[in-house]
PDB file of N, CA, C and O in Angstrom:
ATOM      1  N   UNK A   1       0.854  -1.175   0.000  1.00  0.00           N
ATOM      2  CA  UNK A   1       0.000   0.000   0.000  1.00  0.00           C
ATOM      3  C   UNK A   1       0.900   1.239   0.000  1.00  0.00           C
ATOM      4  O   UNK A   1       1.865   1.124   0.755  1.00  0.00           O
ATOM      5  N   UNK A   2       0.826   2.245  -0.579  1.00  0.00           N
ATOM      6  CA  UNK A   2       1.316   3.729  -0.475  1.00  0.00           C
ATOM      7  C   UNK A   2       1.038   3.946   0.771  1.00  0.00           C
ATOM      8  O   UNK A   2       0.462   3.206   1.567  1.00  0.00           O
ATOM      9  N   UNK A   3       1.646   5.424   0.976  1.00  0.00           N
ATOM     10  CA  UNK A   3       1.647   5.591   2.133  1.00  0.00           C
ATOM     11  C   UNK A   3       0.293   6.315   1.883  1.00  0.00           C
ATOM     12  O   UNK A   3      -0.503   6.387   0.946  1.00  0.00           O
ATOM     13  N   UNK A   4       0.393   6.829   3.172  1.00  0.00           N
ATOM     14  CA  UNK A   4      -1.045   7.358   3.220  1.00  0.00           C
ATOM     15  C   UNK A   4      -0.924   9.053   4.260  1.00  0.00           C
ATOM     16  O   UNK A   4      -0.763   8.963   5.477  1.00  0.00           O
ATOM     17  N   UNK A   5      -1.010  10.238   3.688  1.00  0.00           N
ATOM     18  CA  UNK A   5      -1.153  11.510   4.716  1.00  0.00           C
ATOM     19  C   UNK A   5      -1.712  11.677   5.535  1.00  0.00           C
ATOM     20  O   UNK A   5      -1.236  12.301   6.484  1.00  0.00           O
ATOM     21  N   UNK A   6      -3.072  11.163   5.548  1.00  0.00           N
ATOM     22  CA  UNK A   6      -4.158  11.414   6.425  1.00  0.00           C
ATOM     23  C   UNK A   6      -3.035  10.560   8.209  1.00  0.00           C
ATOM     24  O   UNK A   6      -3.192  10.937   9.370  1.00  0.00           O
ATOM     25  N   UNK A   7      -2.268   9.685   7.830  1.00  0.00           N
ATOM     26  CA  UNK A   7      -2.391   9.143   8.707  1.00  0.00           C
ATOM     27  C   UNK A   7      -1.247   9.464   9.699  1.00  0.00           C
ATOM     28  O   UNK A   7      -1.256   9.035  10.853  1.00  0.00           O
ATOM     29  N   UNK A   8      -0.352  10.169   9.237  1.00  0.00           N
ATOM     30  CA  UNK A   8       0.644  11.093   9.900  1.00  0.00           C
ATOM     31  C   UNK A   8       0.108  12.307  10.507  1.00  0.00           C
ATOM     32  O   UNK A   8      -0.824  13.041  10.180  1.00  0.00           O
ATOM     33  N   UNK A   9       1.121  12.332  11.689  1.00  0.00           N
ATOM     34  CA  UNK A   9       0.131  13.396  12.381  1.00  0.00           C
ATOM     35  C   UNK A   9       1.381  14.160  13.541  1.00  0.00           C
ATOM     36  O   UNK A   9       2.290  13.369  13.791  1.00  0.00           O
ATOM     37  N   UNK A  10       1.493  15.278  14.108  1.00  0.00           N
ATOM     38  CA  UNK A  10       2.471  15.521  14.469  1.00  0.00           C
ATOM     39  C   UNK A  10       1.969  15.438  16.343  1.00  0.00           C
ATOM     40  O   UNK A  10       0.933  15.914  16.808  1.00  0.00           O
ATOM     41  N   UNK A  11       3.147  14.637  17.184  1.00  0.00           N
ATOM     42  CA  UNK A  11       3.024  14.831  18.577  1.00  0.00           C
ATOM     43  C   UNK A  11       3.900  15.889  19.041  1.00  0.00           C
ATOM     44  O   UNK A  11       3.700  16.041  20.246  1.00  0.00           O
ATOM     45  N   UNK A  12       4.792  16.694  18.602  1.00  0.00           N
ATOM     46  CA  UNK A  12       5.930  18.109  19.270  1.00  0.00           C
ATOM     47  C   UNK A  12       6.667  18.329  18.353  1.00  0.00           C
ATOM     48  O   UNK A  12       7.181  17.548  17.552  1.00  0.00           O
ATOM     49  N   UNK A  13       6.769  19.899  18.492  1.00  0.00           N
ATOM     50  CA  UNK A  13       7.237  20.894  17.566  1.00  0.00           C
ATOM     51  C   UNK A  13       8.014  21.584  18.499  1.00  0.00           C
ATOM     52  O   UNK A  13       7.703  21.986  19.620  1.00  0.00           O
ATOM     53  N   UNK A  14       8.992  21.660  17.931  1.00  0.00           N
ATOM     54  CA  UNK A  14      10.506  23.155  19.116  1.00  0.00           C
ATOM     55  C   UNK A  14      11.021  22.969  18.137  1.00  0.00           C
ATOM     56  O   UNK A  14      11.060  22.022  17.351  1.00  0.00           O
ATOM     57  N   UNK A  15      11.692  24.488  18.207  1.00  0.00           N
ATOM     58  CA  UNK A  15      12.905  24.966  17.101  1.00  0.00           C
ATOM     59  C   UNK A  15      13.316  24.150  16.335  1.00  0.00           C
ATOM     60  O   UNK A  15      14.378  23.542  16.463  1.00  0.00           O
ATOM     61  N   UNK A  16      12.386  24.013  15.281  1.00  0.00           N
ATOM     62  CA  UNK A  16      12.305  23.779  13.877  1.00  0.00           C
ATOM     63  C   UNK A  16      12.771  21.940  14.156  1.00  0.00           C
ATOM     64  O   UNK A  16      13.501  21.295  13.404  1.00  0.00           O
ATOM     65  N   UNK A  17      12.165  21.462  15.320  1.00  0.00           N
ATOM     66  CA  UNK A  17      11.902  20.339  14.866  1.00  0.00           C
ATOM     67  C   UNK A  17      10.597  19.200  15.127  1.00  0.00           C
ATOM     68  O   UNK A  17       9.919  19.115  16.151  1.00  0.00           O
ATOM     69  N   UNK A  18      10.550  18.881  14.647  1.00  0.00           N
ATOM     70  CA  UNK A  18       8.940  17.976  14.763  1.00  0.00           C
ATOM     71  C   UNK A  18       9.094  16.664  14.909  1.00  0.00           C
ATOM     72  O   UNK A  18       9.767  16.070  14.066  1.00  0.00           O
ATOM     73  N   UNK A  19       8.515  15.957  15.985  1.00  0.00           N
ATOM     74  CA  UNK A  19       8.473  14.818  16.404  1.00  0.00           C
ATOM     75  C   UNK A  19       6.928  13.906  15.591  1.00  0.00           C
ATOM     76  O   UNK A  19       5.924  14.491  15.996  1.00  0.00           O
ATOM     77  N   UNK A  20       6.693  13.199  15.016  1.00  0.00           N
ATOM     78  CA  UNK A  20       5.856  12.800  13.978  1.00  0.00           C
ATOM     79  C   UNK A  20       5.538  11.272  14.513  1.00  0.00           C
ATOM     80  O   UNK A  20       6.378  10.605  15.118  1.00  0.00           O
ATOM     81  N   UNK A  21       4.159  10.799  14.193  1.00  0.00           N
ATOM     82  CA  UNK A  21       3.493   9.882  14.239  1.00  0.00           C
ATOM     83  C   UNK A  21       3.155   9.089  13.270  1.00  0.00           C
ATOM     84  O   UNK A  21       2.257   9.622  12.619  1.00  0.00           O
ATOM     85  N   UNK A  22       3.460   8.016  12.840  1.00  0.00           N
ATOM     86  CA  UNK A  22       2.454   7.268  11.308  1.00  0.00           C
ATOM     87  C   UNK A  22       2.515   5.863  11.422  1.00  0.00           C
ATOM     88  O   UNK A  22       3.401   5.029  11.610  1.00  0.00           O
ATOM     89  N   UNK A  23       1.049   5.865  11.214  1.00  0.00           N
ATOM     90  CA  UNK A  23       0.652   4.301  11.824  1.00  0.00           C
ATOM     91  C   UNK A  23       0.058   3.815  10.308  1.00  0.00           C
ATOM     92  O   UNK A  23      -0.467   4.652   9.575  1.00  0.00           O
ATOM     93  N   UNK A  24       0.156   2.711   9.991  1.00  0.00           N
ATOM     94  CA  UNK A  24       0.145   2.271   8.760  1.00  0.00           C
ATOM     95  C   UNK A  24      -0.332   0.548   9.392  1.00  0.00           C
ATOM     96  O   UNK A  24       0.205   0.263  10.462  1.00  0.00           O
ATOM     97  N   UNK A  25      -1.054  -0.283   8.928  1.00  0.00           N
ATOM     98  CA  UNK A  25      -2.112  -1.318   9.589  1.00  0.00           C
ATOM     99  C   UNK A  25      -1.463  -2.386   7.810  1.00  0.00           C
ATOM    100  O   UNK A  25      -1.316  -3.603   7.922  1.00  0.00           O
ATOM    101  N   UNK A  26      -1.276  -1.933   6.890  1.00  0.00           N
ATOM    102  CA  UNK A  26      -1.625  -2.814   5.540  1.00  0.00           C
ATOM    103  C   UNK A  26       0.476  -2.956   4.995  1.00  0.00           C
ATOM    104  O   UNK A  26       0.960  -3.912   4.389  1.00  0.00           O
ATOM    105  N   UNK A  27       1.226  -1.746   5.458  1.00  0.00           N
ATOM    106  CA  UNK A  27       2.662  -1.866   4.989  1.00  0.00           C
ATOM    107  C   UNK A  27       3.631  -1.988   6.065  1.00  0.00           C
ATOM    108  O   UNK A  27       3.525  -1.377   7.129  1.00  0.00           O
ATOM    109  N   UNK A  28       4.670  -2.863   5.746  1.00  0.00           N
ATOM    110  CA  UNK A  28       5.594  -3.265   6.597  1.00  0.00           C
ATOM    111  C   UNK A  28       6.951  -2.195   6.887  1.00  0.00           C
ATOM    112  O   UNK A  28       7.277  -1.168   6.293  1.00  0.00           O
ATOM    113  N   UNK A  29       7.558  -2.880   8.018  1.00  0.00           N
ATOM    114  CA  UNK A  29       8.560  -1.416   8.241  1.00  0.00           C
ATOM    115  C   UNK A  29       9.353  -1.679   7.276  1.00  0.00           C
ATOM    116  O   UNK A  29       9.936  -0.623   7.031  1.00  0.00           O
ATOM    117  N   UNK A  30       9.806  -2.702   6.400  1.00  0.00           N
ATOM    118  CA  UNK A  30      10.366  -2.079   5.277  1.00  0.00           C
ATOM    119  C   UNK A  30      10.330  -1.582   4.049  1.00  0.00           C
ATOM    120  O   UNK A  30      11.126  -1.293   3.156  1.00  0.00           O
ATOM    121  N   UNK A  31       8.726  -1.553   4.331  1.00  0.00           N
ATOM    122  CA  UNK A  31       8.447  -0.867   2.902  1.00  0.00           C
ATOM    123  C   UNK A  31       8.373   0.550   3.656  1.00  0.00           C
ATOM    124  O   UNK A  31       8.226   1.210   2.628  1.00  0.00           O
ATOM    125  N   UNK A  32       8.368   1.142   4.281  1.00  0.00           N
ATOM    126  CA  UNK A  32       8.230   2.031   5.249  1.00  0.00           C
ATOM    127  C   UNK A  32       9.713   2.757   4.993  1.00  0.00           C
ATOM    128  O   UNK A  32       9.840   3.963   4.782  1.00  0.00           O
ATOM    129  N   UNK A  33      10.553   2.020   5.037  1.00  0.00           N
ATOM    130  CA  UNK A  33      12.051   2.458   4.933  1.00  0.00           C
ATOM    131  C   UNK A  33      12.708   2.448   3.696  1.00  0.00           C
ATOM    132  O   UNK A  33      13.817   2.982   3.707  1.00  0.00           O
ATOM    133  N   UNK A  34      12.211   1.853   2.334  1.00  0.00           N
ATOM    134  CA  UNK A  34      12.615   2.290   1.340  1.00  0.00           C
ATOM    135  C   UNK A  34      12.605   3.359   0.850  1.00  0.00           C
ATOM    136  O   UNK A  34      11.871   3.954   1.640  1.00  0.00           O
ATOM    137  N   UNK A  35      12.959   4.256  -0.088  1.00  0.00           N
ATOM    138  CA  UNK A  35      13.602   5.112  -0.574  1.00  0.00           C
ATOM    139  C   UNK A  35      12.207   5.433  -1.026  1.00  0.00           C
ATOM    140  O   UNK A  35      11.612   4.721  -1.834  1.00  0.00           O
ATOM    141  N   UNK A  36      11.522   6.883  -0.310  1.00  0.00           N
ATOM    142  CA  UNK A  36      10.467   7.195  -1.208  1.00  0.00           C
ATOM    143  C   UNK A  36       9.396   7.289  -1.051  1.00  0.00           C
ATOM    144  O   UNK A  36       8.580   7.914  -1.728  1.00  0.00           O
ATOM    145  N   UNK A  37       9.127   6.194   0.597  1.00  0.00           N
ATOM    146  CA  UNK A  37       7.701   6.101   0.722  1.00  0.00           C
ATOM    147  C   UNK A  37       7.719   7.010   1.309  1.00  0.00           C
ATOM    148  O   UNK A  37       7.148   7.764   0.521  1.00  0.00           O
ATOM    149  N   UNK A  38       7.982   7.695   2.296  1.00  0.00           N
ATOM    150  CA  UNK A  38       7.503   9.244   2.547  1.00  0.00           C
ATOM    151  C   UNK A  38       7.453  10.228   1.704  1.00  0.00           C
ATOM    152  O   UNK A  38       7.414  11.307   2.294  1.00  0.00           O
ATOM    153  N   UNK A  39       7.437  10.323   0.437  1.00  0.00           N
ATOM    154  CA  UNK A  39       7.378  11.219  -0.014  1.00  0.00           C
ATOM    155  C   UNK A  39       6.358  11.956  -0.484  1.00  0.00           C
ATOM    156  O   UNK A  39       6.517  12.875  -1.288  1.00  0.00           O
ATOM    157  N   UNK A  40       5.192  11.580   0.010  1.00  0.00           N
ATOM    158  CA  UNK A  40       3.647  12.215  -0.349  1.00  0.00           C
ATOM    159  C   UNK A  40       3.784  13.617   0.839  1.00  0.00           C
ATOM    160  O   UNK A  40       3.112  14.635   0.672  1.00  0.00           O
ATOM    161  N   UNK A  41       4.671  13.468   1.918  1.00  0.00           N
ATOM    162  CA  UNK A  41       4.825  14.069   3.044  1.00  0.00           C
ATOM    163  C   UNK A  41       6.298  15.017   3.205  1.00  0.00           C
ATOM    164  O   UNK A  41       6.756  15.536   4.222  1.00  0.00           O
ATOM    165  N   UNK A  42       6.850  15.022   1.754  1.00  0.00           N
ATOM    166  CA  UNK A  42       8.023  15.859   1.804  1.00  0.00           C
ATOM    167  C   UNK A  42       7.346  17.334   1.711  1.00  0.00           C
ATOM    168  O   UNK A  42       8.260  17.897   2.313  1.00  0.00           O
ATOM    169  N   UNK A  43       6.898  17.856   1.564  1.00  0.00           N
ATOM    170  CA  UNK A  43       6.304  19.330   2.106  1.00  0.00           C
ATOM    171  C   UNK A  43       5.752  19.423   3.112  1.00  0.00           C
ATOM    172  O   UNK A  43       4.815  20.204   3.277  1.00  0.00           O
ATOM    173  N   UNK A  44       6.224  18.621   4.041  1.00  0.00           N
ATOM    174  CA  UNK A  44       5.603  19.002   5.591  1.00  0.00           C
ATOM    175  C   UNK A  44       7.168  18.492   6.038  1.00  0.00           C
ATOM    176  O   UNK A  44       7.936  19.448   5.935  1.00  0.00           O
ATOM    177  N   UNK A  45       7.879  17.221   6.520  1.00  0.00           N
ATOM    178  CA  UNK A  45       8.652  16.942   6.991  1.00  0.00           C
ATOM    179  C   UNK A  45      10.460  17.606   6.603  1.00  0.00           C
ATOM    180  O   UNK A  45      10.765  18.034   5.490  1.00  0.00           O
ATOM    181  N   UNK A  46      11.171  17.560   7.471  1.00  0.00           N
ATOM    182  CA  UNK A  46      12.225  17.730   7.173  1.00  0.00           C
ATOM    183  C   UNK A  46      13.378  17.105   7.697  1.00  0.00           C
ATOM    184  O   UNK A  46      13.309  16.432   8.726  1.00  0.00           O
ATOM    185  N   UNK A  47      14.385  17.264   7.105  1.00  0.00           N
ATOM    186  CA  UNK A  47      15.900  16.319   7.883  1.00  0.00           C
ATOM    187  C   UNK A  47      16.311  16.931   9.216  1.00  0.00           C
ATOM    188  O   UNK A  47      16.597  18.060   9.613  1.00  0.00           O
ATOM    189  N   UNK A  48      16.192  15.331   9.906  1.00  0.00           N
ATOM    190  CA  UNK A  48      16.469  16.283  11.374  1.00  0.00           C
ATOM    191  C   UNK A  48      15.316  15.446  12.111  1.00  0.00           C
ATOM    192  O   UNK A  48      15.693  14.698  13.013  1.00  0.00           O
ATOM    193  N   UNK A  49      13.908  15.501  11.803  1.00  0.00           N
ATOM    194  CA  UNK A  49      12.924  15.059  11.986  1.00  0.00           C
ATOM    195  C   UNK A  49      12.741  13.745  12.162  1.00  0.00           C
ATOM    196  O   UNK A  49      13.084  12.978  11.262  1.00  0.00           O
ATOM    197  N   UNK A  50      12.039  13.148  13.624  1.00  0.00           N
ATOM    198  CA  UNK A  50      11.576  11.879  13.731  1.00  0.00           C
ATOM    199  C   UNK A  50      10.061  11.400  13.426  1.00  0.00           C
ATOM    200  O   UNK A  50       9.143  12.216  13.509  1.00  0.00           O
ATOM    201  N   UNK A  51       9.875  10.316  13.140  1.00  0.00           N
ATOM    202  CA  UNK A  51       9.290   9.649  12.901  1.00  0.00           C
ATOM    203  C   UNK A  51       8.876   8.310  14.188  1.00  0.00           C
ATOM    204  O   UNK A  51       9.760   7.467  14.345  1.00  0.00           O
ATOM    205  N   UNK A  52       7.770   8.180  14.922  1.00  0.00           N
ATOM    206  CA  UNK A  52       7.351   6.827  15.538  1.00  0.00           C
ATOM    207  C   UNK A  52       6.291   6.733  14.550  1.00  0.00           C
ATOM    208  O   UNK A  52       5.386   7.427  14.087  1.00  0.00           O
ATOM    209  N   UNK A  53       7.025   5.050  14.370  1.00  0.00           N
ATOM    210  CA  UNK A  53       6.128   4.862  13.574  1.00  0.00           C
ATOM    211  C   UNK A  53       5.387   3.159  13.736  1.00  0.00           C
ATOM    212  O   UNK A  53       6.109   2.429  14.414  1.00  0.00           O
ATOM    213  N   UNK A  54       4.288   2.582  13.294  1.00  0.00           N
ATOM    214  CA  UNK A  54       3.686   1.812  13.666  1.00  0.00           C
ATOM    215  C   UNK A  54       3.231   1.225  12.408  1.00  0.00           C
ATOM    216  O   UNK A  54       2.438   1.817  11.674  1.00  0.00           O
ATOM    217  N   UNK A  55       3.683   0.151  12.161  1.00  0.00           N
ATOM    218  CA  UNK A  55       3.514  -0.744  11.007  1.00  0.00           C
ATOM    219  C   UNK A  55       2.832  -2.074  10.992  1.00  0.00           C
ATOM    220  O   UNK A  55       2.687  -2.475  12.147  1.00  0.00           O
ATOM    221  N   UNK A  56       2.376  -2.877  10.122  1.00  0.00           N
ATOM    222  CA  UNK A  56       1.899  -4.401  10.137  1.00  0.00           C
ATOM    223  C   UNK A  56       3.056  -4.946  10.972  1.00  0.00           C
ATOM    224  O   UNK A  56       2.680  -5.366  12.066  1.00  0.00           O
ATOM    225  N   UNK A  57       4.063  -5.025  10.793  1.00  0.00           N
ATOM    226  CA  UNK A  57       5.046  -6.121  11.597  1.00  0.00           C
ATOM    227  C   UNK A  57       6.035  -5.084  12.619  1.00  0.00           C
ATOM    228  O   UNK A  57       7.052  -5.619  13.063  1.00  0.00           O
ATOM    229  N   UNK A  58       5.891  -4.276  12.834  1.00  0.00           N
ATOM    230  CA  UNK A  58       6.947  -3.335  14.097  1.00  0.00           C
ATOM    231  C   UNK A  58       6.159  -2.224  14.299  1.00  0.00           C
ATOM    232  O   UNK A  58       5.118  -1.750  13.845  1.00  0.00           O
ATOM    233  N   UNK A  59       7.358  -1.846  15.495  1.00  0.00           N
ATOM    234  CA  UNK A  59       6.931  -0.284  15.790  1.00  0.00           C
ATOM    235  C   UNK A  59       8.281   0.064  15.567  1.00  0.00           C
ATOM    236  O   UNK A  59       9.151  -0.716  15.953  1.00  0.00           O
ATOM    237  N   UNK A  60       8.632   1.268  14.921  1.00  0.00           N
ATOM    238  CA  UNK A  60       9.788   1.690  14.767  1.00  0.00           C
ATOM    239  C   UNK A  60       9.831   3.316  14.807  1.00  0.00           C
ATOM    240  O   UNK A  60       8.879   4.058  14.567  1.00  0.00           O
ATOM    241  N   UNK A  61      11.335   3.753  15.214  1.00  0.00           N
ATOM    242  CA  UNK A  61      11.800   5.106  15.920  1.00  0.00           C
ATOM    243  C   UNK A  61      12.756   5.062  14.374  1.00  0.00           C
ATOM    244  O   UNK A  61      13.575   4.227  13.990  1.00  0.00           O
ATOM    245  N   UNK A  62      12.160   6.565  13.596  1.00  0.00           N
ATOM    246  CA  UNK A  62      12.516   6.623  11.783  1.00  0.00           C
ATOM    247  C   UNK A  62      13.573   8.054  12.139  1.00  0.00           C
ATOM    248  O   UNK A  62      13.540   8.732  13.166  1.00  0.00           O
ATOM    249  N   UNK A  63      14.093   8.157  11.454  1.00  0.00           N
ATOM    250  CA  UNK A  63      15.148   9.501  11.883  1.00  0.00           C
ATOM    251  C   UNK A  63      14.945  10.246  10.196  1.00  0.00           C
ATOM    252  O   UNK A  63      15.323   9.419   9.367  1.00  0.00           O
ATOM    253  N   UNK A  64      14.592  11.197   9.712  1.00  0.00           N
ATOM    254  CA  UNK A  64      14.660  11.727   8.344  1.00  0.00           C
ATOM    255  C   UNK A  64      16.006  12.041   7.703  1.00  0.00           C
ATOM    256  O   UNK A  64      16.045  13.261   7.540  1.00  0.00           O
ATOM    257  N   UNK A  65      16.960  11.551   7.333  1.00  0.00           N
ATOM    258  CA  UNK A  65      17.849  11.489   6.872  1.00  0.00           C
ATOM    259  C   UNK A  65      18.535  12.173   5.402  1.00  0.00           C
ATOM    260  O   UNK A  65      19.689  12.404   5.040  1.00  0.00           O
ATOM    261  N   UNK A  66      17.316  12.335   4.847  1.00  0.00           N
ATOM    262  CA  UNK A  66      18.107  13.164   3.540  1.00  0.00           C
ATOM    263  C   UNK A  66      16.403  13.656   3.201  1.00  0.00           C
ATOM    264  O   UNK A  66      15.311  13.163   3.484  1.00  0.00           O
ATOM    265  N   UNK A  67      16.884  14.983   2.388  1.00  0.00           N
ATOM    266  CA  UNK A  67      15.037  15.812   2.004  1.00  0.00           C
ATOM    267  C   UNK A  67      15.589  16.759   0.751  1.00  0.00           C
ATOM    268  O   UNK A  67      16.442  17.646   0.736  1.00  0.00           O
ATOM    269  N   UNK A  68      14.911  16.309  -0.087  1.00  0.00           N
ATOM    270  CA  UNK A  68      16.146  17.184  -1.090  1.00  0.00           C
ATOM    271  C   UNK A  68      14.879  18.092  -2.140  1.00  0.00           C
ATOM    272  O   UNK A  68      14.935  18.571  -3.272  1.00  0.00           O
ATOM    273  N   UNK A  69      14.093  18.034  -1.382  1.00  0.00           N
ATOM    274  CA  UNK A  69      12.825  18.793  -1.702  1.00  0.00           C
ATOM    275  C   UNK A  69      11.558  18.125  -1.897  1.00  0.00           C
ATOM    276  O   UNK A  69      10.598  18.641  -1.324  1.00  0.00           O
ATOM    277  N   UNK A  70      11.309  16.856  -2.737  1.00  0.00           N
ATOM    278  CA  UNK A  70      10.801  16.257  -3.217  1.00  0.00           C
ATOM    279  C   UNK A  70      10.777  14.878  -2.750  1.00  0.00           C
ATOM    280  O   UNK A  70       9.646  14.489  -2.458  1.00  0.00           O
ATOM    281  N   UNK A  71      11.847  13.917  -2.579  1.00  0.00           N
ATOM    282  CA  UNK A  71      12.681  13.148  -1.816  1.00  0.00           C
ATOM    283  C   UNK A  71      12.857  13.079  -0.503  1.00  0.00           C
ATOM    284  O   UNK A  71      13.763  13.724   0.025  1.00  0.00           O
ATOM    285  N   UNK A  72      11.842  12.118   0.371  1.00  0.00           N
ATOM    286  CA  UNK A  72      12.585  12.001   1.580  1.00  0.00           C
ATOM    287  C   UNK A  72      12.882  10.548   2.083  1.00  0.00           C
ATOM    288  O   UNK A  72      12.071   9.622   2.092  1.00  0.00           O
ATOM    289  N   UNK A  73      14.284  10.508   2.533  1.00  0.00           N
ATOM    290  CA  UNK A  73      15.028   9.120   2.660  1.00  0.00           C
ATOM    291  C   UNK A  73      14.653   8.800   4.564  1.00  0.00           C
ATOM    292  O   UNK A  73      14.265   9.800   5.168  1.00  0.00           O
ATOM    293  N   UNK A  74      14.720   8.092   5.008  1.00  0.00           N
ATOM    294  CA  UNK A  74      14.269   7.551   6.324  1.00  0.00           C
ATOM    295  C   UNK A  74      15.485   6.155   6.916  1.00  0.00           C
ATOM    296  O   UNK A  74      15.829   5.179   6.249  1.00  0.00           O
ATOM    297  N   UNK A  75      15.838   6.441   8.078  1.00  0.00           N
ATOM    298  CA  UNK A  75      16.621   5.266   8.288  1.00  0.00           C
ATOM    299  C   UNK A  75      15.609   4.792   9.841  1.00  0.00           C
ATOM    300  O   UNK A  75      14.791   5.416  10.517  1.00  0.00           O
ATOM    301  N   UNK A  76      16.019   3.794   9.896  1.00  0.00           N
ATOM    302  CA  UNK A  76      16.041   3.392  11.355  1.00  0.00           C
ATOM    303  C   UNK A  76      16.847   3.860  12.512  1.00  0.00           C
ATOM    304  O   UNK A  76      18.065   3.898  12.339  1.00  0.00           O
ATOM    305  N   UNK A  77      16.256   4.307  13.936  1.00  0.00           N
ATOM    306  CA  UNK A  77      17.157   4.392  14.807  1.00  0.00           C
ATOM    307  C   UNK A  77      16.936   3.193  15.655  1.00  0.00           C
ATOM    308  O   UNK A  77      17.995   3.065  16.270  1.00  0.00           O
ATOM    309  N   UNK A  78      16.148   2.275  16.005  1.00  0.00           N
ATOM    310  CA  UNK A  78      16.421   1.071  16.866  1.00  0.00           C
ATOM    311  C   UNK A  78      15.255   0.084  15.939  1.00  0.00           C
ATOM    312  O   UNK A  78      15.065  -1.094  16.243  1.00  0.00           O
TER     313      UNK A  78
END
């Protein structure tokens, strides 16, 4: 499944950074972590920015890693 906007949602904002929510029920954390699937959400998010996130098979802590306008890359932190 694509990702989906509706389903991101922000829990804290301070100096220019945002702590982010996205729960996803149908895609796995690694489709979650390929190259791209956030990108319906690159005009809201930026590098620097976390991600908890909640998938079919994990819960995972996403770190935004590269944003090159259009493009946003996501790694894992645990």
């Amino acid at each position: 499944m694509p990702f989906e906007i509706q389903s991101l949602s922000v829990l804290a904002y301070a100096n220019g950074f945002t702590l982010w929510h996205y729960r996803t029920d149908n895609d796995t954390r690694s489709q979650m972590l390929s190259t791209g699937y956030f990108n319906p959400a690159a005009h809201l998010v930026r590098r620097g920015d976390m991600v908890l996130a909640r998938s079919s098979d994990a819960f995972s802590i996403l770190h935004v890693t590269a944003h090159s306008g259009s493009t946003v890359n996501v790694a894992a932190l645990v």
